[in-house]
N, C-alpha and C positions, 0 to 999 in steps of 0.2 A: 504494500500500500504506500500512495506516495503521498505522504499528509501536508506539502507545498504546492498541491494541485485541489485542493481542499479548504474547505468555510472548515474554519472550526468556532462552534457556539459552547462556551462555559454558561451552566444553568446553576444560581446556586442563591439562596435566601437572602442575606445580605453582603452588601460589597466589601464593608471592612472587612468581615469574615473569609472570604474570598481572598483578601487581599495577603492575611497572615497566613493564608494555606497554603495557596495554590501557584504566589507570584512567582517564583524563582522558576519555578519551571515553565512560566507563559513567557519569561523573560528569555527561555531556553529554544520557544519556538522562534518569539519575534525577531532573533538575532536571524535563525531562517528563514525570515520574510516571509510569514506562513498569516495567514488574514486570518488573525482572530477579533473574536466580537465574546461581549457577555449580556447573558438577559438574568436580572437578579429580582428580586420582589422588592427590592428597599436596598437605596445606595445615596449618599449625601453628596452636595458638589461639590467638593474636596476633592473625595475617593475617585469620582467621576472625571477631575479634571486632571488625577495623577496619572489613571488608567488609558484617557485621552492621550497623557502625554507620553508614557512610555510605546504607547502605539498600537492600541486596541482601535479597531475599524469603526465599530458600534459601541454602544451601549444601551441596553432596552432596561428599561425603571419600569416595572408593571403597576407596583401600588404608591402612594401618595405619602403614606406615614410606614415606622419603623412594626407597627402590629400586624405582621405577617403570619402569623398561627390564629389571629380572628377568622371565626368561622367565616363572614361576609369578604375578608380579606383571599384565605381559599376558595371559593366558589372563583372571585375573581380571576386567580391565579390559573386556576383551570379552567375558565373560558379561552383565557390569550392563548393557552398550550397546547388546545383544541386548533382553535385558529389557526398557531401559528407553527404547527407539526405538518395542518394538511398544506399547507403552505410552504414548507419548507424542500429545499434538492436534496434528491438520494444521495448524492455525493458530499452532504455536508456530515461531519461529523458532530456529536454532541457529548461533552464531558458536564454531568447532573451532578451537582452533588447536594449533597442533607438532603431530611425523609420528605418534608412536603414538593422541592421539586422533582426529585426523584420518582416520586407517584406520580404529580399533576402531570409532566412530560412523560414520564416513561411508558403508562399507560399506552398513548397515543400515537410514539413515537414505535413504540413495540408492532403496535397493528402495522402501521405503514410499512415495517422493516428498516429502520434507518442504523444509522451504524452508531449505536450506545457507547459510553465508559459510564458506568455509575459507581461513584467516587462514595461510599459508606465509610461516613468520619465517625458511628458508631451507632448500634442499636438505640440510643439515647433511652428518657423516663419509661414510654411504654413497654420495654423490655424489661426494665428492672425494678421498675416499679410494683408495690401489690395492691394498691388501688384496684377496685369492680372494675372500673370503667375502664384501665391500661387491661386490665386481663379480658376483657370484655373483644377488646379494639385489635388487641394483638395477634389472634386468630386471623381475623381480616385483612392486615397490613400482613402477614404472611402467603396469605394467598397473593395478592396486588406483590409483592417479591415474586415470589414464584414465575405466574407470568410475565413481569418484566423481565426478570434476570435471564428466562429460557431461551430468548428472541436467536436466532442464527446469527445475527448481528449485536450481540450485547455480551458486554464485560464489564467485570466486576472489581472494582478494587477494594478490599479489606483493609484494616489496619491492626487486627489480631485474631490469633487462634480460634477464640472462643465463637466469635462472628462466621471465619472463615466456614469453622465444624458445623454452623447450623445452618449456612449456605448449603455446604457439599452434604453432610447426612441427612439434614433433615427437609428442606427443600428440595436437594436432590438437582440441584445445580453441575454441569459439567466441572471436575475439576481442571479442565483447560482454560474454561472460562472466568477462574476463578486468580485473583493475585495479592497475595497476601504481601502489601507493603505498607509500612510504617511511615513517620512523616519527617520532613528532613527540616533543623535548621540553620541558619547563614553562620559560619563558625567564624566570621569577620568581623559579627555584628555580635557575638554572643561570645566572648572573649574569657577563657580561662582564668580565674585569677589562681596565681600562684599560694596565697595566702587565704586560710580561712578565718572568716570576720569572727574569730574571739575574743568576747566580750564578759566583763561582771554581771551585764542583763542580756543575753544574747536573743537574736529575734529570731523569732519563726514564723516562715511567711507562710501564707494558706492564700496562693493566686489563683480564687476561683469565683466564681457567678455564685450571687445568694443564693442559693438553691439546698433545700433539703439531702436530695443525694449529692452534692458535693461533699457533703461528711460533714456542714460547718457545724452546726447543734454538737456532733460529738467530738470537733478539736476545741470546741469553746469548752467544753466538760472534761477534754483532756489540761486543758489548760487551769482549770482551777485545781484537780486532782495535783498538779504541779504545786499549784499556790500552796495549798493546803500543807504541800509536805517540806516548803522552805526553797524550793526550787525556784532560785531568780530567770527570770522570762520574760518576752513581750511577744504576743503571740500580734501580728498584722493579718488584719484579712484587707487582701487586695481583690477586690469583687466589687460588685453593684447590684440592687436589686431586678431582676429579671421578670415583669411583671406577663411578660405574654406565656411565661412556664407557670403553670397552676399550682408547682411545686417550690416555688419562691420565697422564701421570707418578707414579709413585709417591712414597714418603719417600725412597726409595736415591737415588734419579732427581734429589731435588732437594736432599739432599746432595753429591751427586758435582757439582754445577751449582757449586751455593756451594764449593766446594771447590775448584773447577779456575778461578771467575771471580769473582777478588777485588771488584772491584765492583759485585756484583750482590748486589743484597739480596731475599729474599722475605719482603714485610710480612702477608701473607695476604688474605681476605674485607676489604674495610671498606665500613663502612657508610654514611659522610659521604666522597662521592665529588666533591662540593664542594670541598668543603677539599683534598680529592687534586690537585684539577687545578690548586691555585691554590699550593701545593708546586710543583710540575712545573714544566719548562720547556721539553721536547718530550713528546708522546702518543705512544706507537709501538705498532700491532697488525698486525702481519706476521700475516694470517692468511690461508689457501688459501681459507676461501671462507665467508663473513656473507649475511644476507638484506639488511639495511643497519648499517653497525657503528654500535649504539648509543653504544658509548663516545666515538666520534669525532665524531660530533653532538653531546653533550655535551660534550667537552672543545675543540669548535666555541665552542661556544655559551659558554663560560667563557674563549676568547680564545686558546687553546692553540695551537700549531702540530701537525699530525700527520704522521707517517709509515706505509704501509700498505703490502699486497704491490697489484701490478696484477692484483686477483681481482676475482672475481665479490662482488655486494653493496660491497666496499671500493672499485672502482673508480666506482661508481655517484654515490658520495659525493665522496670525492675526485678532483679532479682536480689532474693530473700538474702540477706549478710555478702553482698558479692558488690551488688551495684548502686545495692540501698538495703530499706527496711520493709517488708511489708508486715504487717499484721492482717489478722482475721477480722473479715467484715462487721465493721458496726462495732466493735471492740473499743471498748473506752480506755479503760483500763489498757490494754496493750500498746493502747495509742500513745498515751502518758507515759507507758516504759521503757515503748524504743527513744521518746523526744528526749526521757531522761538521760537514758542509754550514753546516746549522742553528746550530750552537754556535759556529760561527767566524763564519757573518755572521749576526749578529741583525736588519738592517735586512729581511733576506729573512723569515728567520723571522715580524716583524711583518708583512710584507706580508702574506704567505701566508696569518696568522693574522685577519687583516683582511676581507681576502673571505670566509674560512670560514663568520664571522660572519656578513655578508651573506646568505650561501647561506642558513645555518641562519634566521634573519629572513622570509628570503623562501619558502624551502618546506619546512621540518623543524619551524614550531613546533606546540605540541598543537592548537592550536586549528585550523590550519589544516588537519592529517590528520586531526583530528575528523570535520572537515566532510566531508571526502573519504570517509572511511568511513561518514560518513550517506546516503550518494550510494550506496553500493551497496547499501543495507537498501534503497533508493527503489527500486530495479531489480528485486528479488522479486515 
């Protein structure tokens, strides 16, 4: 397949998110002069005018505001994709990524036969959630997998094991079609430091979205378990409230947190995660379940030590006393004793923090998932 004689359309929810995922390797086409374009649900003029400038062809904005998981907002989303699938050249390719466009297009795109990559950055809440209504849904959103994924023309990208096993066993997905690859970051911009930030309060950052299953409830409870026992700390959550996830903490939610656990700070959104990590002296994302945790490949990749739950995507990354720590899901208690772990011997800490790096060197940087994703455009 010759993918410079080819549209290629990136389909994906919002554009900053887009932006932190996908750019290096669209940077990887356009140096090929390869026409690419993106259609996203929500993208700000900023992002719009960066993506303009590095040298996307198009840019299609479907909805008006950031609440793209509103019901009226999907309906939306799936009219264009209707429209604009029967609309579309067999010759153009399309890389989907996250579940709502993945559905709204793949659906459509699957009838017609067009040449798919559906980029799965993770099962996300309805998989791992036990809410009626995720276990309700997620029978449904299996079958809608099923048939997109099967298409002659459709590939599939993973980012771990556990995703890959319920594609290929239980779906029943071709394993040719199938590529389990991780996420790469820019090891120019995410710079090693030599030295770890040891401190008399040392911080621990929790770089995640308000959300219930990011684990924050139970590093906030890991965190006072610290207090309690004399352990100097400052735990940061570096998040913001996610209000179109129905699993979000609210303002009350993160009052009542600051309220009951003296040393937890919530810094909010930041922008220079650089500098975050290089603050920091352990990374903590207790999270039920990531496609591969970006933060921890980054905060890898800047020399950090991390802590994670033994999930799906986080264990894929981490491994148990090698590359970090995981603990058992939902585990308060073991949460608080690796973070102790860590604080009390640093010589572990650097170990730990040592090989991370390796890892990340040897298969997380851009360049090298670039290539890995150019390997599936090869397969169409």
């Amino acid at each position: 397949m010759r993918i410079d004689k080819s549209k290629i359309y990136f389909i994906t929810n919002l554009g900053n998110f887009f932006i932190s995922y996908r750019i290096k390797f669209v940077e990887k086409l356009i140096e090929q002069k390869v026409n690419i374009n993106l259609i996203t649900q929500y993208t700000i003029e900023n992002d719009t005018e960066y993506l303009k400038k590095i040298g996307f062809h198009s840019i299609l904005r479907i909805l008006n505001n950031s609440n793209y998981s509103a019901l009226s907002s999907i309906l939306k989303t799936i009219l264009f994709a209707i429209n604009f699938s029967i609309r579309s050249n067999k010759n153009n390719i399309f890389h989907i990524i996250t579940i709502i466009p993945i559905l709204s297009f793949g659906i459509p795109l699957r009838f017609l036969n067009r040449k798919c990559i559906y980029d799965v950055t993770g099962l996300g809440s309805v998989f791992s959630s036990s809410k009626l209504k995720h276990k309700i849904i997620r029978p449904i959103i299996m079958l809608f997998y099923k048939y997109i994924f099967s298409g002659t023309n459709s590939r599939v990208i993973v980012q771990n094991k556990d995703d890959y096993n319920i594609f290929k066993n239980t779906l029943k997905i071709k394993s040719e079609n199938i590529f389990l690859i991780g996420i790469g970051v820019d090891i120019y911009k995410y710079i090693y430091s030599e030295n770890l930030n040891i401190s008399d309060e040392p911080i621990i950052l929790v770089p995640a979205r308000l959300i219930k299953e990011k684990g924050i409830i139970e590093a906030a409870a890991a965190s006072n378990i610290l207090t309690q026992k004399g352990i100097k700390h400052k735990m940061w959550f570096a998040g913001e409230i996610h209000p179109q996830n129905p699993l979000s903490l609210n303002q009350s939610d993160i009052e009542n947190i600051s309220k009951n656990s003296p040393n937890v700070v919530f810094i909010g959104q930041q922008k220079d995660m650089t500098e975050l990590y290089k603050k920091s002296y352990i990374v903590c994302l207790p999270s039920y379940r990531e496609g591969v945790p970006r933060v921890l490949v980054e905060a890898s990749a800047c020399g950090r030590p991390c802590i994670t739950y033994d999930s799906p995507g986080c264990r894929d990354f981490v491994i148990n006393n090698v590359t970090g720590i995981t603990v058992p899901l939902q585990s308060i208690h073991e949460l608080a004793e690796a973070i102790e772990t860590l604080i009390s011997y640093p010589e572990k800490a650097n170990k730990l923090r040592e090989k991370a790096y390796k890892n990340v060197i040897n298969n997380y940087t851009s360049e090298k998932i670039s290539n890995l994703v150019l390997n599936v455009y090869n397969q169409l």
